[in-house]
C-alpha positions as MATLAB code, in Angstrom:
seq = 'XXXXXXXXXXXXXXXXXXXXXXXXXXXXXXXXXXXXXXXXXXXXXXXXXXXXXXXXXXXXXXXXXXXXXXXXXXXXXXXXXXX';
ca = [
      39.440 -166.934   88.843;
      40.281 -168.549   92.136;
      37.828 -170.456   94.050;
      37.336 -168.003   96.349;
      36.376 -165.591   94.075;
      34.252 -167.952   91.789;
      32.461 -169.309   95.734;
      31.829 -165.501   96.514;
      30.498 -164.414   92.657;
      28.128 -167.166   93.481;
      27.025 -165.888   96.929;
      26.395 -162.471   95.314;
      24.495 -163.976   92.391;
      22.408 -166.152   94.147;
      21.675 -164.697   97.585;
      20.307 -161.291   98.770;
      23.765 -159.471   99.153;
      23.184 -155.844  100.049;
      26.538 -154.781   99.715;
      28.898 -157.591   98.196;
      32.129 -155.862   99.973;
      30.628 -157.053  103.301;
      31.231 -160.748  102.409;
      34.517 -161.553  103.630;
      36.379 -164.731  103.309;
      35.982 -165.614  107.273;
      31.980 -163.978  106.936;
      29.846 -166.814  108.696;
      27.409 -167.320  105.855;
      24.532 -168.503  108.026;
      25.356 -166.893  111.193;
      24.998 -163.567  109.594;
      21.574 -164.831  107.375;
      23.893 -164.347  104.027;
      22.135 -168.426  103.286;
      19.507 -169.798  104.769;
      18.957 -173.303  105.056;
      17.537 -173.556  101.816;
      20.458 -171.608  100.442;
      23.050 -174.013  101.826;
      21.693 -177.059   99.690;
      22.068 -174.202   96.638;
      25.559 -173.897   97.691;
      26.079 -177.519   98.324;
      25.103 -178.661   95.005;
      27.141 -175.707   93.191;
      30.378 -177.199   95.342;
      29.600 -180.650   94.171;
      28.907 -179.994   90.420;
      31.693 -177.166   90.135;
      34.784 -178.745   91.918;
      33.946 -182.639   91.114;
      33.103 -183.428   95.223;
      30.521 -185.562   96.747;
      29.371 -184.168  100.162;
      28.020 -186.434  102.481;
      25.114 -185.626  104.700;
      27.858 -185.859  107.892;
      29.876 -183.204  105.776;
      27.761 -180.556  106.279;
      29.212 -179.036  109.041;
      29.426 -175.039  109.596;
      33.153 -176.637  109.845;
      32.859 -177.302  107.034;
      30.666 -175.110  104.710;
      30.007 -171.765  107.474;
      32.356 -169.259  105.177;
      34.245 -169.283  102.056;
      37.342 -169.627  103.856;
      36.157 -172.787  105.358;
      34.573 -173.954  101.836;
      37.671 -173.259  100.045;
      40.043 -175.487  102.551;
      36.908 -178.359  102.684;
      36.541 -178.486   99.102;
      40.794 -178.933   99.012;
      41.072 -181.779  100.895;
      37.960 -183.412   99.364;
      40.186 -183.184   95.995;
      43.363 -183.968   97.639;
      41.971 -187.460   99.093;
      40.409 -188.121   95.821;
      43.270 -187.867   93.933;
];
Protein backbone atom coordinates (compact mmCIF):
# COMPACT_ATOMS: atom_id res chain seq x y z
CA UNK A 1 0.00 0.00 0.00
CA UNK A 2 1.47 3.37 -0.80
CA UNK A 3 1.46 6.12 1.60
CA UNK A 4 -1.06 7.80 0.06
CA UNK A 5 -3.35 5.22 0.25
CA UNK A 6 -2.38 4.02 3.85
CA UNK A 7 -2.67 8.44 4.84
CA UNK A 8 -6.23 8.37 3.15
CA UNK A 9 -7.49 4.68 4.79
CA UNK A 10 -6.64 6.58 7.88
CA UNK A 11 -8.66 9.76 7.10
CA UNK A 12 -11.66 7.50 6.31
CA UNK A 13 -11.20 5.44 9.47
CA UNK A 14 -10.76 8.04 11.76
CA UNK A 15 -12.72 11.09 10.60
CA UNK A 16 -16.40 11.64 9.60
CA UNK A 17 -15.98 10.91 5.76
CA UNK A 18 -19.38 10.98 4.09
CA UNK A 19 -18.33 9.78 0.94
CA UNK A 20 -14.54 8.58 0.94
CA UNK A 21 -14.32 9.24 -3.08
CA UNK A 22 -14.52 12.98 -2.22
CA UNK A 23 -11.06 12.93 -0.54
CA UNK A 24 -8.67 13.67 -3.12
CA UNK A 25 -4.99 13.79 -2.89
CA UNK A 26 -4.88 17.86 -3.27
CA UNK A 27 -8.44 17.88 -0.79
CA UNK A 28 -7.50 20.65 1.88
CA UNK A 29 -8.17 18.53 4.93
CA UNK A 30 -9.04 21.42 7.23
CA UNK A 31 -10.21 23.89 4.81
CA UNK A 32 -12.98 21.62 3.84
CA UNK A 33 -13.65 20.46 7.90
CA UNK A 34 -12.40 16.72 6.76
CA UNK A 35 -9.97 17.34 10.50
CA UNK A 36 -10.47 19.58 12.89
CA UNK A 37 -7.94 20.81 15.06
CA UNK A 38 -8.20 18.06 17.28
CA UNK A 39 -8.02 15.73 14.32
CA UNK A 40 -4.73 17.15 13.07
CA UNK A 41 -2.78 16.12 16.36
CA UNK A 42 -4.60 12.44 15.47
CA UNK A 43 -2.99 12.72 12.20
CA UNK A 44 0.21 14.11 13.47
CA UNK A 45 0.93 11.41 15.81
CA UNK A 46 -0.16 8.58 13.17
CA UNK A 47 2.67 10.39 10.71
CA UNK A 48 5.18 10.27 13.46
CA UNK A 49 4.63 6.67 14.77
CA UNK A 50 3.90 5.18 11.15
CA UNK A 51 6.76 6.69 8.96
CA UNK A 52 9.56 7.03 11.88
CA UNK A 53 9.32 11.29 11.77
CA UNK A 54 9.47 13.75 14.50
CA UNK A 55 7.33 16.87 13.72
CA UNK A 56 8.20 19.89 15.30
CA UNK A 57 5.67 22.34 16.57
CA UNK A 58 7.09 24.92 13.56
CA UNK A 59 6.26 21.88 11.18
CA UNK A 60 2.85 22.11 11.36
CA UNK A 61 2.14 24.09 8.61
CA UNK A 62 -1.08 23.60 6.21
CA UNK A 63 2.31 23.53 3.96
CA UNK A 64 2.97 21.08 5.36
CA UNK A 65 0.17 18.74 6.67
CA UNK A 66 -3.22 20.67 4.67
CA UNK A 67 -3.72 17.43 2.15
CA UNK A 68 -2.33 14.12 1.55
CA UNK A 69 -0.48 15.33 -1.29
CA UNK A 70 1.29 17.76 0.86
CA UNK A 71 1.71 14.99 3.76
CA UNK A 72 3.06 12.54 1.43
CA UNK A 73 5.98 15.02 -0.06
CA UNK A 74 6.55 16.44 3.91
CA UNK A 75 6.81 13.13 5.32
CA UNK A 76 9.58 12.36 2.15
CA UNK A 77 11.88 14.80 2.85
CA UNK A 78 11.63 14.32 6.64
CA UNK A 79 13.03 10.65 5.71
CA UNK A 80 15.30 11.81 3.08
CA UNK A 81 17.23 14.31 5.58
CA UNK A 82 17.22 11.65 8.14
CA UNK A 83 18.82 9.25 6.25
Amino acid sequence: MSMKQQLKQFIVENFYVSDPSEIRDDTLLVTTGVIDSTGMLEMIAHLEETFGISIADQEMTPENLESIDRMVAFVTRKQQSAA
